[in-house]
C-alpha positions as CSV (number, residue, x, y, z in Angstrom):
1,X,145.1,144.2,113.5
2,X,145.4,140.7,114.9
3,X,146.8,137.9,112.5
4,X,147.0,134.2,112.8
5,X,149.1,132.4,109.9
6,X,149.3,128.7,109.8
7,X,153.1,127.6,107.9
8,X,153.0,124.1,106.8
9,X,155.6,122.3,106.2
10,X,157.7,123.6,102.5
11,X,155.1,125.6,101.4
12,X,157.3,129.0,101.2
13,X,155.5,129.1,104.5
14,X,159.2,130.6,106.2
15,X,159.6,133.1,103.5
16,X,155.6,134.5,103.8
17,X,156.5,134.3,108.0
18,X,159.7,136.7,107.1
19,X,156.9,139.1,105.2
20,X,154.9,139.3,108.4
21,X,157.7,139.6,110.5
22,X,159.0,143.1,108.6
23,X,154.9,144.0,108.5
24,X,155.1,143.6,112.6
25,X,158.8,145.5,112.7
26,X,157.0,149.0,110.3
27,X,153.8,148.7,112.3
28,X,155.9,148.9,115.6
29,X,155.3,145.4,117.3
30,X,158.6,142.8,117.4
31,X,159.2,139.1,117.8
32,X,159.8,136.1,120.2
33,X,160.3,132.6,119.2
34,X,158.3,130.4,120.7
35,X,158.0,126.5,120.6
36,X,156.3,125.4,117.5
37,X,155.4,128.9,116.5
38,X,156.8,132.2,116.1
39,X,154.9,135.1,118.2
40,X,155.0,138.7,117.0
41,X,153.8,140.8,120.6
42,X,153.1,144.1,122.0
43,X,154.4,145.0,125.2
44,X,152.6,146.8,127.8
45,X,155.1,148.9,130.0
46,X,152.2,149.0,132.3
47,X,152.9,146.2,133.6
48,X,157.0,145.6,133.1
49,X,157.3,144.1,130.0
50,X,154.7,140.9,130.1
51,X,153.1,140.3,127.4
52,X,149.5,141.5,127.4
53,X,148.5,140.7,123.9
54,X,149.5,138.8,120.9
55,X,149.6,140.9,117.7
56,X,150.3,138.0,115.0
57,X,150.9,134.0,115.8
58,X,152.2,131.9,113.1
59,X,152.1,127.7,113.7
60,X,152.4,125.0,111.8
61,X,149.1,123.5,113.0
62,X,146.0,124.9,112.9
63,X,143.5,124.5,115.7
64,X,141.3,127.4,116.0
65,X,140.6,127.6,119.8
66,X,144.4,127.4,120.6
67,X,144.7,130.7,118.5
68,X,141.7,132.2,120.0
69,X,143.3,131.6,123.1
70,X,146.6,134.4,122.2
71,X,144.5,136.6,119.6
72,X,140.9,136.6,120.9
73,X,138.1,135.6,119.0
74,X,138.8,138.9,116.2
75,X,141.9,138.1,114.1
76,X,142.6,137.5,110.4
77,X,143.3,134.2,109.3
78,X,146.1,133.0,106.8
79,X,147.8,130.0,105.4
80,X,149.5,129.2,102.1
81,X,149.0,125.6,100.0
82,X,151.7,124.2,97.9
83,X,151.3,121.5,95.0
84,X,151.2,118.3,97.1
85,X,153.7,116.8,94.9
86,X,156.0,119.4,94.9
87,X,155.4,119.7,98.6
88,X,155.8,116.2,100.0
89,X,159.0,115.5,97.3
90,X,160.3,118.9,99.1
91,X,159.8,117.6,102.8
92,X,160.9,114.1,102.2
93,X,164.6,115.2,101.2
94,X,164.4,118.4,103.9
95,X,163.6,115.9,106.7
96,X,165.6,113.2,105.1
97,X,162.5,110.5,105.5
98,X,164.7,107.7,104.0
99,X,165.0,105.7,107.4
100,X,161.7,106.5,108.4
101,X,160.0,104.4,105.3
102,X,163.1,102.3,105.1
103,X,164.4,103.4,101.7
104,X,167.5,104.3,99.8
105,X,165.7,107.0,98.1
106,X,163.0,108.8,97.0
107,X,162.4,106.7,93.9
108,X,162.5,103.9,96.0
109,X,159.6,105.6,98.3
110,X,157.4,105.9,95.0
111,X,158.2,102.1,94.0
112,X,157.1,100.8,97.5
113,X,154.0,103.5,97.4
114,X,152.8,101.7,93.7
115,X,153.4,98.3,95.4
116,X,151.4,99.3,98.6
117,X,153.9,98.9,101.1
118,X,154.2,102.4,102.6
119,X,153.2,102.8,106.1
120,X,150.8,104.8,107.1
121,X,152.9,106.7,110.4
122,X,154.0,109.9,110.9
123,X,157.6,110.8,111.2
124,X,158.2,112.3,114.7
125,X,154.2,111.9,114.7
126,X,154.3,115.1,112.6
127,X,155.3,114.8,109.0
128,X,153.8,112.7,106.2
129,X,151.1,112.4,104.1
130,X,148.9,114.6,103.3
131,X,150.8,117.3,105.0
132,X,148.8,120.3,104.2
133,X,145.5,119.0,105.6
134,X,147.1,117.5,108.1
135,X,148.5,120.7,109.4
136,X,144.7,122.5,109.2
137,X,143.2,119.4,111.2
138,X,142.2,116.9,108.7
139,X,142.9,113.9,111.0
140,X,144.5,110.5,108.9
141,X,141.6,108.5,109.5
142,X,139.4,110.4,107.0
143,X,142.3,110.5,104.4
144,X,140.4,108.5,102.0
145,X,137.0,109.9,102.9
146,X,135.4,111.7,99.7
147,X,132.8,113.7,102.0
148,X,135.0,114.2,105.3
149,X,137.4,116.2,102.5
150,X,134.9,118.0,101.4
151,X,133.3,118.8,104.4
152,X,137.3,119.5,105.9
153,X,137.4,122.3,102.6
154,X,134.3,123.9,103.8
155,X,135.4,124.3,107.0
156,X,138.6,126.0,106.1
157,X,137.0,128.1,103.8
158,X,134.7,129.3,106.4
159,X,137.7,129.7,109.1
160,X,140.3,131.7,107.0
161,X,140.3,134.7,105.1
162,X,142.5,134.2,102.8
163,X,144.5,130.8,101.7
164,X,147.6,132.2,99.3
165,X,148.8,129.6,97.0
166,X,153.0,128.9,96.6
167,X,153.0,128.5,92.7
168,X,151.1,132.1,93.1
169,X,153.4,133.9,95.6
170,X,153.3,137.1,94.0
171,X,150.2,137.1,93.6
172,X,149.1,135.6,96.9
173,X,151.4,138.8,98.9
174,X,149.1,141.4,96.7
175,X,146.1,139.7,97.8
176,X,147.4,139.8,101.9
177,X,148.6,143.5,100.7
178,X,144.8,144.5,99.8
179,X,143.6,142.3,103.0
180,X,145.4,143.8,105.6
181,X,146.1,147.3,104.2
182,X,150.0,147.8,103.5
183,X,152.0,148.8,100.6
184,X,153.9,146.8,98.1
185,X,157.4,148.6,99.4
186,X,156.8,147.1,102.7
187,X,155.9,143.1,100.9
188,X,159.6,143.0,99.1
189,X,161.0,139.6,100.3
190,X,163.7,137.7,99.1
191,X,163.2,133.6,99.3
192,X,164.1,131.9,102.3
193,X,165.9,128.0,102.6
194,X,166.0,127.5,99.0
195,X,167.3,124.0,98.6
196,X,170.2,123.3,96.0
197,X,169.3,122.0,92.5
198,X,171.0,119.0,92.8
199,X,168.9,117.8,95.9
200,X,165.6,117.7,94.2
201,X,164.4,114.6,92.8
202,X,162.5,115.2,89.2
203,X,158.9,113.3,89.4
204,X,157.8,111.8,86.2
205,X,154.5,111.5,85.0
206,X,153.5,108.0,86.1
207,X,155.1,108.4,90.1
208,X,153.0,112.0,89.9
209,X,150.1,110.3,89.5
210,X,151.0,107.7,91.8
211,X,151.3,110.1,94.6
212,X,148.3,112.5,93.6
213,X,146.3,109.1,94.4
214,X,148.1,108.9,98.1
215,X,147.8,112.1,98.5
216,X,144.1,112.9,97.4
217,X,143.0,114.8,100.6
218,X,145.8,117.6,99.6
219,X,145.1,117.6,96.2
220,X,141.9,118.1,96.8
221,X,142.3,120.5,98.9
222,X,144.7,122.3,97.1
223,X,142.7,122.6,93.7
224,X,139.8,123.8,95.3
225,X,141.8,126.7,97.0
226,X,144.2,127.2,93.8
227,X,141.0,128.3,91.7
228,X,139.3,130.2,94.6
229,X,142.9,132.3,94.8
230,X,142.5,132.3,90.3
231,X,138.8,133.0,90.3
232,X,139.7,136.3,92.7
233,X,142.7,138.0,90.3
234,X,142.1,141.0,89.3
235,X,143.9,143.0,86.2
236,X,144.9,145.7,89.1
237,X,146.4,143.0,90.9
238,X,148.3,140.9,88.5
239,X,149.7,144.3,87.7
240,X,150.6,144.9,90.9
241,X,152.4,141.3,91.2
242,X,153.9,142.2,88.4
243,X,155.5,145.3,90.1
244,X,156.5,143.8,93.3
245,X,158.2,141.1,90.9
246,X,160.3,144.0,89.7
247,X,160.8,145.6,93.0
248,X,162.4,142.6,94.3
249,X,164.9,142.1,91.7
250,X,165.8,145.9,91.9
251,X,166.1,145.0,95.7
252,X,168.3,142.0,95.3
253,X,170.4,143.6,93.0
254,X,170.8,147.0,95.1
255,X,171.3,144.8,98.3
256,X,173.8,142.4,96.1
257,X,172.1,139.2,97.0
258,X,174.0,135.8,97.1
259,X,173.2,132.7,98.4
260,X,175.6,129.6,100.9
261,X,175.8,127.0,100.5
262,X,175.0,125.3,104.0
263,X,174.3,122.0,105.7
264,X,172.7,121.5,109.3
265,X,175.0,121.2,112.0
266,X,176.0,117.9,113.1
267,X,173.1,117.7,116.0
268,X,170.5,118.9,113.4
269,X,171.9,116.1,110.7
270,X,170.8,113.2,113.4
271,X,167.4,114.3,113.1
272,X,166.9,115.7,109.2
273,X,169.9,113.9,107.7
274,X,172.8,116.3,105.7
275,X,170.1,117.9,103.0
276,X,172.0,121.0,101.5
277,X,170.1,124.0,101.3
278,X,171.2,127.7,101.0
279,X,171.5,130.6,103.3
280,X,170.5,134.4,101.7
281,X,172.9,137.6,102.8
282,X,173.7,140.5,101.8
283,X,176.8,141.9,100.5
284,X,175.8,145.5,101.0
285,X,176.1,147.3,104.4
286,X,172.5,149.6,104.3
287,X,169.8,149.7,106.9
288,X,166.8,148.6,104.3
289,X,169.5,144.8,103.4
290,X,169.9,144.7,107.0
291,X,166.3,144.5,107.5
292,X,164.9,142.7,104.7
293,X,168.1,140.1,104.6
294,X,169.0,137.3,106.8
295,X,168.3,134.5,109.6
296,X,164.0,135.4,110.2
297,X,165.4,135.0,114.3
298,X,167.8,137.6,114.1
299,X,166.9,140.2,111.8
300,X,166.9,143.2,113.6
301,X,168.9,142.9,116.4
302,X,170.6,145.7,114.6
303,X,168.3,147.2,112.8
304,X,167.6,151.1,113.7
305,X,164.3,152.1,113.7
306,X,164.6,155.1,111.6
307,X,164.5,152.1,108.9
308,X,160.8,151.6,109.3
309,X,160.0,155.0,107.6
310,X,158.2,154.3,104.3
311,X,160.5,157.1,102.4
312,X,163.4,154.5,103.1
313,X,162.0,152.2,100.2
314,X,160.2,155.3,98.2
315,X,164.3,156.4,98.2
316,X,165.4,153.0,96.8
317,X,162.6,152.2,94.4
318,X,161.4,155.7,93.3
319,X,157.6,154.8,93.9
């Protein structure tokens, strides 16, 4: 099976990537990082160790032909939405947009957005409003158009098999479960970048309305797929949410979970700012922490393979 996952920006888009990445390890395929997207490949010894086929691609942009071009024209495709709000408050302290829109803070964004006075740019041409759309090809000039959104939700309906939903993660990792065919022992995750407390900014009322109205093309977008994701739960599979929910926690707690505190180096602060967020390890040495623990780039450089036996998890959670 072929898959093609488009991670937006703070969507627990790194955190579903780390779930494909261990589905790639069991089924026998592995990793390279590749500019703007991660690349999960087999290797053809036939012809010494070029890569002959692309097994799952995950960008932050979505642009259909470029991922016919690595998976051929059969592949399953994925993304995950994220309240708009929640999202854009998430990437504006992450990428430390102060400078950019020439503010002190984030309320002071929301007070130049109610006056009008935002600009409509992209920081580093990438990141801004309506983020979500952005990143599946909405372009900015159609922000504010009622049918080009509409028509732009069609379309993405039509292209991708199944949009998960952040506020529904649990949920969301059944319903890719059920799509693609695995069990729940191998969708145990553990959240990745989790930002500190004391680095998000609580929205009120009045500035959530005021940015549901800039950013209208998300939150349309984002309803729409929010009820689709509702409208298809099952009783098995909020059950089965329900399960992995306990899973994990018996998995952190075996693995002895903590999180560091951590702030980007001092190359990375020039471009994001210092925006705390925390690092997840492991206190436990054991090959299933090893594997399901850590930096998504260097998870199993030292991970044996004997790991990727189902009975490893069956052993831990008695399924």
């Amino acid at each position: 099976m072929k898959i093609g996952f488009v991670k937006s920006f703070k969507v627990s888009g790194t955190t579903m990537a780390d779930i494909l990445l261990k589905i790639s390890y069991f089924y026998g395929n592995f990793y390279d990082h590749v500019t703007e997207s991660i690349v999960f490949k087999n290797i053809d010894p036939a012809i010494d160790g070029k890569i002959s086929k692309f097994d799952i691609l995950v960008k932050e942009t979505w642009k259909i032909n470029d991922f016919e071009k690595m998976l051929g024209n059969e592949f399953v495709s994925l993304t995950i939405l994220r309240n708009p709000v929640k999202q854009f408050e998430s990437m504006f302290a992450y990428m430390d947009m102060r400078h950019f829109y020439n503010v002190s803070s984030f309320k002071k964004f929301l007070d130049k957005l109610e006056l009008g006075a935002i600009k409509e740019e992209r920081f580093m041409h990438l990141y801004g409003r309506n983020q979500l759309s952005f990143s599946l090809g909405l372009e900015p000039k159609f922000f504010d158009n009622e049918t080009a959104i509409e028509s732009f939700i069609n379309v993405i309906d039509s292209q991708f098999q199944l949009v998960m939903i952040s506020e529904y993660f649990d949920e969301s990792v059944i319903l890719l479960k059920n799509l693609i065919g695995t069990h729940i022992g191998q969708m145990l995750y553990v959240k990745q970048l989790p930002r500190k407390k004391e680095t998000k900014h609580e929205v009120t009322d009045k500035q959530k309305k005021i940015l549901e109205k800039w950013l209208k093309a998300d939150l349309r977008l984002y309803e729409a797929f929010k009820m689709k994701l509702l409208n298809s739960l099952t009783k098995k599979t909020k059950e089965e949410a329900r399960i992995l929910q306990q899973f994990n926690a018996k998995f952190q707690t075996f693995c002895e979970v903590s999180a560091l505190d951590f702030s980007f180096t001092k190359n990375h602060s020039e471009r994001f700012g210092l925006i705390e967020i925390q690092l997840i390890k492991s206190n436990r040495s054991d090959m299933l922490c090893d594997l399901y623990i850590g930096d998504i780039q260097n998870k199993f450089r030292h991970v044996p393979r004997a790991v990727k036996d189902f009975g490893e998890v069956q052993r831990l959670f008695m399924i």
